[in-house]
N, C-alpha and C positions, 0 to 999 in steps of 0.2 A: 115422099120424105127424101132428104138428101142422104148418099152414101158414096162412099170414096171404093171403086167399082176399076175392078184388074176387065178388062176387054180382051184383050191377048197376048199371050207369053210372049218375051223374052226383051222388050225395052221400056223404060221406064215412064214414057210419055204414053205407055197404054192403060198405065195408072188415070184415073178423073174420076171427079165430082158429076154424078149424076144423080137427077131424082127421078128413083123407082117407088112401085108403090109399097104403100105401107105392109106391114103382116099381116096376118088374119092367122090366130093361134089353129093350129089342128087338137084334137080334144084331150093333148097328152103333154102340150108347150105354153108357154107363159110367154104375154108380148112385153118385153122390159126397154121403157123409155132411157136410152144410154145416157147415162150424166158425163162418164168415162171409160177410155179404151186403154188398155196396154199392150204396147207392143214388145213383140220377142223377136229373136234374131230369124226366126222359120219365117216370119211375115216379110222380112225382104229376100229370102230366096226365092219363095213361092215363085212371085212374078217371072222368075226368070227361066221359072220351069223346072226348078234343079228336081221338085217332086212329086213331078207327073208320073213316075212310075208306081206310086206309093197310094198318091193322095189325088184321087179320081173330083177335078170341078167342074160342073157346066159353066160355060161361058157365057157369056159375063157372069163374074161373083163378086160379094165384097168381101173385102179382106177386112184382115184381124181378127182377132181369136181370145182375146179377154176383155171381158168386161164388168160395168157397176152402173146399177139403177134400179129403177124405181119399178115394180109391176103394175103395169097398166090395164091387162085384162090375163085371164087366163081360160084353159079351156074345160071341155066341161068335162075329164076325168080326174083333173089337178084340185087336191085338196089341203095340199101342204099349205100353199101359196094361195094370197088372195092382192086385190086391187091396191096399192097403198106401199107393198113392202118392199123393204132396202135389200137387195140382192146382190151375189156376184157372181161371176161363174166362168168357164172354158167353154168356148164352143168350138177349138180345134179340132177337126176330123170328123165334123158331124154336118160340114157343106154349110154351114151360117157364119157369116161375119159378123166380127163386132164393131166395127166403122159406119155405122150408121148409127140416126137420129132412134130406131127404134128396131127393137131385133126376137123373132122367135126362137124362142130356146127350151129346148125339153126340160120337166121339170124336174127331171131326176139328174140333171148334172148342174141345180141351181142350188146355192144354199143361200142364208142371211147372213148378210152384213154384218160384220163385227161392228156394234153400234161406237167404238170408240175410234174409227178409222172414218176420213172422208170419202165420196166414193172416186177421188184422185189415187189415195192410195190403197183403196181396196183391189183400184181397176188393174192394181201394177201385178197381184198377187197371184193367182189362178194359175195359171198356164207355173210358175216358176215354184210354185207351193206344190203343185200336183206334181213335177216333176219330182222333183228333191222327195217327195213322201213316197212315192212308185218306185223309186231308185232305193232309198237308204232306209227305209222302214219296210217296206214290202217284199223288193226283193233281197236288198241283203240284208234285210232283219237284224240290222246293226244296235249291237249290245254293252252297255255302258263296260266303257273300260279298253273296248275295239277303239284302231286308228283308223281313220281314212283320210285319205288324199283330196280338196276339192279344189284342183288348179284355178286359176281366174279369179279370186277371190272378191275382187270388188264389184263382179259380170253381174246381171241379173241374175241367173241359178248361183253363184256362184255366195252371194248376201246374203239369197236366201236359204240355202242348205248348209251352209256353214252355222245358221243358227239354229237350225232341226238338228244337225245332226250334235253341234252341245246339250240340245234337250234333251236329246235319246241317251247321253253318256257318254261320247265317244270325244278321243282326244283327234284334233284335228287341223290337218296341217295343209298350209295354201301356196300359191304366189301370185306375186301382184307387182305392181312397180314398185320404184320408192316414194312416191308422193302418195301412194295408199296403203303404205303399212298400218300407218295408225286407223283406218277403216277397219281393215278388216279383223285387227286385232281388238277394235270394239265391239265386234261380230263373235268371239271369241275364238278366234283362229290360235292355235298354240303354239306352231311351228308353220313360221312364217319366210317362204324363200322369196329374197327381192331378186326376178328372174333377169334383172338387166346388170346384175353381180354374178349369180351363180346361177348351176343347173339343178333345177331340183334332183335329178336322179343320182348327184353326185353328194346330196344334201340328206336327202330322206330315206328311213332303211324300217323295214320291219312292221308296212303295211298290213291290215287286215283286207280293205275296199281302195280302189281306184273309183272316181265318181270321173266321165272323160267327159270334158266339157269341149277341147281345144283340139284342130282339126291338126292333120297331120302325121308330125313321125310323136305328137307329144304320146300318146295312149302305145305305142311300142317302148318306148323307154318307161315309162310308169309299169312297167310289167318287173324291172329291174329293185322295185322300189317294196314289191310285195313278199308278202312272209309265206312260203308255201300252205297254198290251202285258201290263199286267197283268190278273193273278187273283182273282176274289170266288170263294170257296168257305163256304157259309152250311149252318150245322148247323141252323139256328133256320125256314127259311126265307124267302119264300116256296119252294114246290116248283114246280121247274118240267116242262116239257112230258116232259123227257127222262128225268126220274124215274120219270114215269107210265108210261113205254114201256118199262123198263125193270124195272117190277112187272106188266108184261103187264096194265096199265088198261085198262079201254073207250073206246071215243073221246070218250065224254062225260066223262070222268076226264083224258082230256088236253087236251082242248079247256079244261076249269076251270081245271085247272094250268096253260097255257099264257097265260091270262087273268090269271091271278094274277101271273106273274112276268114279264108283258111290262114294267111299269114299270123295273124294276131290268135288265133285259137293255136296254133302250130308252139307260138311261144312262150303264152301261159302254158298250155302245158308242159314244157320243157322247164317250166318251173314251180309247175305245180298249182298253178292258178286257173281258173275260170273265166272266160268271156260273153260278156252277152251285150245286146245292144236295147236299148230301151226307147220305146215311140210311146209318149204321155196319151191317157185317156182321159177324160174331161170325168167327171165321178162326186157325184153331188158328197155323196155319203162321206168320203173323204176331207173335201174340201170344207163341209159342217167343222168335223177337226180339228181340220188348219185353223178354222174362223176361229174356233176355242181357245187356239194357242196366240192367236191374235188381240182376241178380247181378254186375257191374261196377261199380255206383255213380254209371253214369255219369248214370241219372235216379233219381228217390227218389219215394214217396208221400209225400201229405201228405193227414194227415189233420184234420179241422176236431174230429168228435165222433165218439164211438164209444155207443152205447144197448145194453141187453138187448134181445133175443128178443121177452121181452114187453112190452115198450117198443117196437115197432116203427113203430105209429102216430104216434108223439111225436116217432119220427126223419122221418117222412114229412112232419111238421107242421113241424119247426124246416130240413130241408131248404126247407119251399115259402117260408119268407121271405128267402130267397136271401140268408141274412146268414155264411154257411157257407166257413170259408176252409179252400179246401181239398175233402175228402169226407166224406162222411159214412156210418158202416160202421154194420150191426145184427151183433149178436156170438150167435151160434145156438150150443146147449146141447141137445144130442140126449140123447133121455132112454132109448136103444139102445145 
């Protein structure tokens, strides 16, 4: 089968099309023929190695990490799933790509397909559905009536957690250019800063939750934005100490980590805030869910671009310039 296959870190021509063979399900995975793949912004650092410290790949792997299709076989302890069924799922951090014609995936991190979605935009959902729920339902148990902050508004997390987190009750405030006010405010953003006018930190006061989507100095000024008592939860990091304990690190793995993210811990606390860092888990259970809130309408995808198969590298390239409202899906053409 063909699959778009990372060789070796750190240049982008180690990316190629090659065909390896097909799966053979182990008695606890489902082999799902790809219709569609979505890509997230962790898909193009990978290659360059930003996290080898983290996320352990034999070489050669294929990349990508969401997907949508059709169950082709399953193994012989999977009873959920049979031959036939519309699926979607995360296979981040579980060593399986989703850039392939056809991909084994455990069955506990696969749900069904919201029958009212094609599997273009089901493909976009997974990895940015599972974030946004781990972040604002799970860990900050965010409570109708709480504000949070979810910068990037138009981003992939950024579409889609601004719509989760209107479902849960929360009033919530974004930024974006000016050519996507009116996005995100469809999305139901309430307090909207166009950051090529203004600073949010100079804009927004009396936080419950920071969601850090945006690398840099942005997640130390959002600290300024929080109402004592509040939450930083940062997809982007730093990573901190409790991360590392909790991927069963070395101590010299959390001793780094715990270096890394003393500044930003140092400053919530100085004002009474929380920091923590969040690495998404692929979680069937969950993502059933999200499917829920999908086949409802109560959230929607949004998609930026959709590419061929063999266009896949050109979606990896127009994702890295982060000009992408929305997601960005590869549309797979299995030639079985």
């Amino acid at each position: 089968m063909k699959a778009l296959v990372l060789s070796r870190y750190g240049k982008i021509n180690n990316i190629r099309f090659a065909d390896i063979p097909r799966p053979v399900p182990k008695p606890d995975e489902v082999i799902v023929q790809v219709h569609a793949a979505g890509l997230n912004p962790i898909d193009t650092m990978i290659p360059k190695g930003v996290f080898k410290p983290i996320i352990s790949l034999p070489l050669p792997c294929t990349l990508g990490s969401d997907l949508a299709g059709v169950v082709v076989e399953v193994g012989v302890r999977v009873t959920r799933f049979k031959p036939g069924d519309a699926v979607f799922a995360s296979t981040f951090d579980i060593g399986m790509g989703a850039l392939a014609e056809f991909a084994a995936v455990p069955d506990d991190v696969v749900a069904f397909k919201p029958s009212n979605l094609s599997f273009i935009e089901a493909a976009s959902i997974p990895m940015v559905g599972l974030t946004s729920w781990q972040a604002l339902k799970v860990r900050a148990n965010l409570q109708p009536g709480q504000r949070v902050f979810i910068p990037a508004g138009s981003g992939g997390i950024g579409t889609f957690a601004i719509q989760l987190a209107k479902h849960l009750g929360a009033t919530v405030g974004t930024t974006t250019s000016t050519g996507n006010v009116d996005l995100v405010r469809s999305l139901g953003a309430d307090e909207i800063v166009d950051y090529t006018k203004q600073a949010f930190e100079d804009v927004l006061k009396n936080y419950d939750v920071v969601l850090g989507t945006i690398r840099g100095d942005a997640i130390e000024k959002s600290v300024r934005i929080l109402r004592p008592g509040g939450k930083i939860i940062s997809l982007v990091g730093p990573p901190d100490r409790v991360f590392a304990q909790a991927r069963g690190m070395n101590f010299l793995m959390r001793f780094v980590f715990g270096l890394l993210s003393r500044k930003i811990i140092r400053l919530g606390r100085i004002h009474g805030a929380e920091y923590s860092f969040l690495f998404v888990q692929p979680d069937g259970e969950q993502l059933g869910e999200i499917s829920n809130l999908l086949a409802g309408g109560r959230v929607r995808p949004v998609i930026a671009k959709t590419f061929a198969f063999e266009k896949a590298n050109e979606a990896l390239a127009h994702l890295e310039t982060g000009r992408a409202k929305g997601k960005v899906v590869v549309e797979i053409a299995s030639n079985v």
